[in-house]
C-alpha positions as CSV (number, residue, x, y, z in Angstrom):
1,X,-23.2,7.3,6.1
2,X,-22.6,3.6,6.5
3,X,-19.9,2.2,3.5
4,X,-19.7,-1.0,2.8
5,X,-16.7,-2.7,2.2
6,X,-16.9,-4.6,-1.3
7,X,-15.2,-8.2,-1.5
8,X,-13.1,-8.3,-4.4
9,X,-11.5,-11.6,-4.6
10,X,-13.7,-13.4,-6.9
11,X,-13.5,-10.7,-9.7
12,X,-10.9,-10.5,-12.4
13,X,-8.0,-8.6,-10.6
14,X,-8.3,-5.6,-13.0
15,X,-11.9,-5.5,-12.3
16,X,-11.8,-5.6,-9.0
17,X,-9.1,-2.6,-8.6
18,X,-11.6,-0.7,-10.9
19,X,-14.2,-0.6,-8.2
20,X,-11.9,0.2,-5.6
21,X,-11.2,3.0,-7.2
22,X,-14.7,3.9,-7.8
23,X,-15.1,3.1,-4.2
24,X,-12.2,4.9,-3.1
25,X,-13.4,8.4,-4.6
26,X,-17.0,7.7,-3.3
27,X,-15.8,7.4,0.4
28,X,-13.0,9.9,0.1
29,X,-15.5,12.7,-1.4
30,X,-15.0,15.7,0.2
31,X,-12.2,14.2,2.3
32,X,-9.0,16.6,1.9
33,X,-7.4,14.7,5.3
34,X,-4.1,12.2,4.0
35,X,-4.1,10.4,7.2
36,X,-7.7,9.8,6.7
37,X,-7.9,9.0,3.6
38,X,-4.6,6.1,4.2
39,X,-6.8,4.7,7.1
40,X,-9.8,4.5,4.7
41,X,-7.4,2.9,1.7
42,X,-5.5,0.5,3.8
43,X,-9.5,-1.0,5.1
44,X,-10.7,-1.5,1.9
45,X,-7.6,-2.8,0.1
46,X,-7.5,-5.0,3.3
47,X,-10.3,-6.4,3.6
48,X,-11.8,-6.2,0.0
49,X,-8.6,-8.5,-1.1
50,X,-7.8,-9.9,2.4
51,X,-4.2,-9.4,2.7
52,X,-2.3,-10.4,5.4
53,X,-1.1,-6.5,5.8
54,X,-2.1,-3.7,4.2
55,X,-1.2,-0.4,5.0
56,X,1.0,3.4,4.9
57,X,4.4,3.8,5.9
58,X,4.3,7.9,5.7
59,X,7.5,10.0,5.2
60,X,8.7,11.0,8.5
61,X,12.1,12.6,6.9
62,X,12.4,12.8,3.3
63,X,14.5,10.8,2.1
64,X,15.6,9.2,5.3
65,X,13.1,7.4,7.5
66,X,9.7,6.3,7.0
67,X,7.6,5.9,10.2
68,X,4.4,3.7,10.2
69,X,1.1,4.9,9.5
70,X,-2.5,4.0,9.3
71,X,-2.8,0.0,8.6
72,X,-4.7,-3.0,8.3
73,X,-3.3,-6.4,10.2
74,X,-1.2,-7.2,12.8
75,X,1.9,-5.2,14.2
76,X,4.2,-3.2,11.4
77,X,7.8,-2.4,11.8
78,X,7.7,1.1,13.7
79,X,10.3,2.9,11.1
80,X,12.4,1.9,8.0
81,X,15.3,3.9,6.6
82,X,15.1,4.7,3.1
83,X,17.1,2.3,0.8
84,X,16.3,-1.1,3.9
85,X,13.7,-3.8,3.0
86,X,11.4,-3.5,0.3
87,X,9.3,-0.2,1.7
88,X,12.9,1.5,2.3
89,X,13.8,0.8,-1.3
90,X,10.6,1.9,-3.0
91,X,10.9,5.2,-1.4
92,X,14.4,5.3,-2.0
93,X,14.1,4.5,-5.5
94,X,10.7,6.2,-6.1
95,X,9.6,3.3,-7.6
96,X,7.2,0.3,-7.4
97,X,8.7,-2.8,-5.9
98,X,7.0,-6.3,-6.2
99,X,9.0,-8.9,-4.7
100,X,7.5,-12.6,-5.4
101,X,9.4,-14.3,-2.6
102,X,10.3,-12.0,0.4
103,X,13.1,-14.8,1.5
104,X,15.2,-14.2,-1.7
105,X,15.0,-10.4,-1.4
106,X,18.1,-9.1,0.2
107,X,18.2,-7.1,3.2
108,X,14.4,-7.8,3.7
109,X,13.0,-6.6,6.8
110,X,10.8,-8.9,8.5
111,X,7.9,-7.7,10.4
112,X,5.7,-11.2,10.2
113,X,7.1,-14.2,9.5
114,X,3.8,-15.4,8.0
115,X,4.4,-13.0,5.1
116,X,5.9,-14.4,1.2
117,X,5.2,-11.9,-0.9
118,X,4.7,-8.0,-0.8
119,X,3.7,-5.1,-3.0
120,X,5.1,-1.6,-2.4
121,X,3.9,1.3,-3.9
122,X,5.2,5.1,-3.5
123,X,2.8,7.5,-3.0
124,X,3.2,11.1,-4.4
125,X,1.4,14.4,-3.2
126,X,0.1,17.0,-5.7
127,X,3.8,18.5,-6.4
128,X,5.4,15.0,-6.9
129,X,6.8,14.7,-3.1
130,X,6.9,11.7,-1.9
131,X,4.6,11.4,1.0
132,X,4.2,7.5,2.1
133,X,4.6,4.2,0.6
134,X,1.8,2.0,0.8
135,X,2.7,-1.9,1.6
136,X,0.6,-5.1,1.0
137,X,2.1,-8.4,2.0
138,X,0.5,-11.9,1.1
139,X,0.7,-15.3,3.0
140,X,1.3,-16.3,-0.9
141,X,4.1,-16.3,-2.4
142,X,4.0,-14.6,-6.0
143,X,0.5,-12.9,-5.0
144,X,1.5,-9.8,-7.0
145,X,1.8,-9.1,-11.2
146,X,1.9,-6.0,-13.1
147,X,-2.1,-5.5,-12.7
148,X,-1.7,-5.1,-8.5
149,X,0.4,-2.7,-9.7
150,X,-1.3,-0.6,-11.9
151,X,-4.3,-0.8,-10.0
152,X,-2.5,0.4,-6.8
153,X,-0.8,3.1,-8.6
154,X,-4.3,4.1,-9.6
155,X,-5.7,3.9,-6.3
156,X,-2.8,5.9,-4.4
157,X,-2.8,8.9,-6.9
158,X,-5.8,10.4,-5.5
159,X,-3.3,11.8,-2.9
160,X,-1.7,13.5,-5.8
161,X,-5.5,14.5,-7.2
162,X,-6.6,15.7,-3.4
């Protein structure tokens, strides 16, 4: 079965993550594999948005170190400890992070130098354990609002549905 990757750019943001969701349960159907399914997410977030990086930082010890995972873009950082850069303090903090201007976040952790602005979202499991983050950077700074969000939330909780 041959998928197509949608380009999402010229629709209405919240749009846009609607039918990646759509498209994420129609390529992830039967699919019960995590590391699969990140490889399959980080593509079409990638591409269908073209980010400069896109992709999974999975828990490698809870609550300590995240280790990278399946990704879209050049070269990630290899591990981050829980509570450094953005990724580290999402997980840490269990929490969304959207920072507008990498630069002015403190104790930000620079894997390319060509990114301004990043997204980080936790991703839960079916019993609310923290299983990866999922990171999106942006040559732009400011490329991220409360509707990246709440689409990327919606996106990542088929982990917790699977």
């Amino acid at each position: 079965m041959a998928e197509t990757i949608i380009d999402l750019r010229g629709m209405p943001r919240a749009e846009a993550y609607e039918e990646l969701s759509v498209q994420v349960d129609a390529v992830l159907q039967g699919i019960h594999d995590e590391v699969a399914a990140m490889a399959t997410i980080s593509a079409l977030i990638h591409h269908g948005f073209d980010h400069l990086w896109t992709g999974f930082y999975r828990v490698a010890e809870p609550g300590r170190l995240l280790r990278i995972g399946p990704y879209q873009g050049t070269l990630g950082c290899m591990e981050i400890q829980f509570g450094k850069g953005v990724c580290g303090t999402a997980a840490a903090e269990r929490r969304t992070a959207i920072v507008a201007d990498v630069s002015a976040f403190d104790g930000h952790i620079t894997c390319d130098p060509r990114s301004r602005s990043e997204i980080v979202v936790p991703v839960f499991d079916g019993s609310g354990a923290l299983i990866a983050v999922l990171d999106v950077d942006s040559d732009r700074i400011a490329a991220f609002d409360d509707t990246d969000r709440k689409g990327l939330e919606k996106v990542v909780s088929w982990f917790a549905r699977h």
